[in-house]
C-alpha positions in Angstrom: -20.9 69.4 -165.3 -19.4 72.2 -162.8 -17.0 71.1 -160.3 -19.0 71.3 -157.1 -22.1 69.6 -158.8 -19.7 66.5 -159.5 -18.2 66.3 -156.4 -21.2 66.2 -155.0 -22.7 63.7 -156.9 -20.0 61.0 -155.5 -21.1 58.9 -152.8 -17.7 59.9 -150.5 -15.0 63.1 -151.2 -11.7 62.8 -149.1 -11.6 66.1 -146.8 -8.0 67.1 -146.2 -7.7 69.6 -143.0 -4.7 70.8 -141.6 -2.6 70.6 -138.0 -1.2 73.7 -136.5 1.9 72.6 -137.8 0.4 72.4 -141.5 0.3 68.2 -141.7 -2.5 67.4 -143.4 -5.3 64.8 -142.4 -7.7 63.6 -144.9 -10.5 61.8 -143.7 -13.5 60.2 -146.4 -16.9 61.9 -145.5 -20.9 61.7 -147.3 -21.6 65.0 -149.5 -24.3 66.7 -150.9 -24.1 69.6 -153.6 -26.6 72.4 -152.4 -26.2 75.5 -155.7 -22.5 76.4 -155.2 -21.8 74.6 -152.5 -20.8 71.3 -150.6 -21.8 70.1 -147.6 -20.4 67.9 -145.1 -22.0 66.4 -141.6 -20.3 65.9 -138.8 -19.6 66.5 -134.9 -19.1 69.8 -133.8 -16.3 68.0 -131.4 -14.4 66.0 -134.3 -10.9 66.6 -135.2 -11.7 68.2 -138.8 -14.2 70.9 -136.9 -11.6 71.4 -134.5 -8.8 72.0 -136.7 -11.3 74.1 -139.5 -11.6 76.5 -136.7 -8.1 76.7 -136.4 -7.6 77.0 -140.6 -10.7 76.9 -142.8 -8.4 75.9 -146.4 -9.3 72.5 -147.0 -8.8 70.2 -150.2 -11.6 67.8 -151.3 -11.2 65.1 -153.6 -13.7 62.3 -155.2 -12.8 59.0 -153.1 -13.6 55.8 -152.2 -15.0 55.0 -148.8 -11.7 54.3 -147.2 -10.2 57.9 -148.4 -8.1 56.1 -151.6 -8.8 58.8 -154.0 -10.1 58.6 -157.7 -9.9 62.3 -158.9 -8.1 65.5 -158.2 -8.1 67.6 -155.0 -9.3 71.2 -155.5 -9.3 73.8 -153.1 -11.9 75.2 -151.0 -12.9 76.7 -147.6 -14.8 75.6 -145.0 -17.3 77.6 -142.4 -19.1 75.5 -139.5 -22.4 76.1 -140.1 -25.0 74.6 -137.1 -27.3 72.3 -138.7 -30.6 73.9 -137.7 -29.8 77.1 -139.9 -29.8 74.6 -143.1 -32.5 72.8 -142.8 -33.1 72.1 -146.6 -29.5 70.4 -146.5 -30.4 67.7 -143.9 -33.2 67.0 -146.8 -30.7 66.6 -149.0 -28.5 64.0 -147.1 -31.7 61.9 -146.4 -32.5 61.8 -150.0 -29.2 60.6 -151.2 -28.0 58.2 -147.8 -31.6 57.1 -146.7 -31.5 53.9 -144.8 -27.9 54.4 -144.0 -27.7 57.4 -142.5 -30.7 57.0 -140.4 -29.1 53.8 -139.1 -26.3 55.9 -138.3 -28.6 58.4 -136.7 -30.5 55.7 -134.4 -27.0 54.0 -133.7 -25.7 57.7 -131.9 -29.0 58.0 -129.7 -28.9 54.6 -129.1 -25.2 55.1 -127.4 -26.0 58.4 -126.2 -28.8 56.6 -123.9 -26.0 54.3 -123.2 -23.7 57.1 -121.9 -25.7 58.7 -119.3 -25.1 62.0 -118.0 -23.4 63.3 -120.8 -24.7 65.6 -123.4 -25.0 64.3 -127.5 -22.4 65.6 -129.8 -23.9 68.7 -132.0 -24.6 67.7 -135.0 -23.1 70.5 -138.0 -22.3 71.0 -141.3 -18.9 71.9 -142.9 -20.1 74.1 -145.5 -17.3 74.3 -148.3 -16.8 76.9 -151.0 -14.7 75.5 -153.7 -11.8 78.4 -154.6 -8.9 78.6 -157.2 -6.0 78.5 -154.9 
């Protein structure tokens, strides 16, 4: 089994971005395996997109769903990618979280109605291209 196909088998990989001043932050995330790559869904406004823009090398590592990690980190880079131009990777997230991730999904409209007069977060994937170094 590849590397990207097993990580993105696991239910959670630990994402470690990095701060202008090179700390790194690793955060536990959902991932699904699409060919080559991984893919990870989040907020266009969270900290990780925020500091990808800033420095797309990223470690990922198998974990457990409070970041502790069970495996090695490997290297890779991440792009933003809006959500609507990967539509068959949305698929793929319902298929493996279901009833989870929907509840998630229901959850952020739910508060959005809450928060009137400001827009929803865009939704996007981190698209991640495992690399050797």
């Amino acid at each position: 089994m590849g590397r990207v196909t097993g990580l993105g088998r696991e239910r959670y990989i630990s994402i470690t971005t990095f701060r202008r001043d090179g700390s790194p932050v690793a955060t536990p995330v959902w991932v699904v395996a699409d060919g080559e790559l991984l893919y990870v869904w989040t907020g266009a406004r969270t900290g990780k997109a925020k500091r990808i823009r800033h420095n797309p090398a990223v470690t990922v590592a198998p974990c457990t769903a409070r970041g502790a990690p069970t495996g090695p980190g490997a290297p890779a880079r991440a792009q933003i990618v809006p959500s609507a131009s990967r539509p068959q990777v949305w698929s793929l997230f319902l298929a493996k979280y279901g009833l989870q991730l929907r509840a998630i999904i229901w959850s952020g409209r739910l508060s959005g109605l809450l928060r009137r007069g400001r827009p929803p977060a865009e939704r996007v994937f981190l698209e991640l291209t495992l690399t050797d170094s």
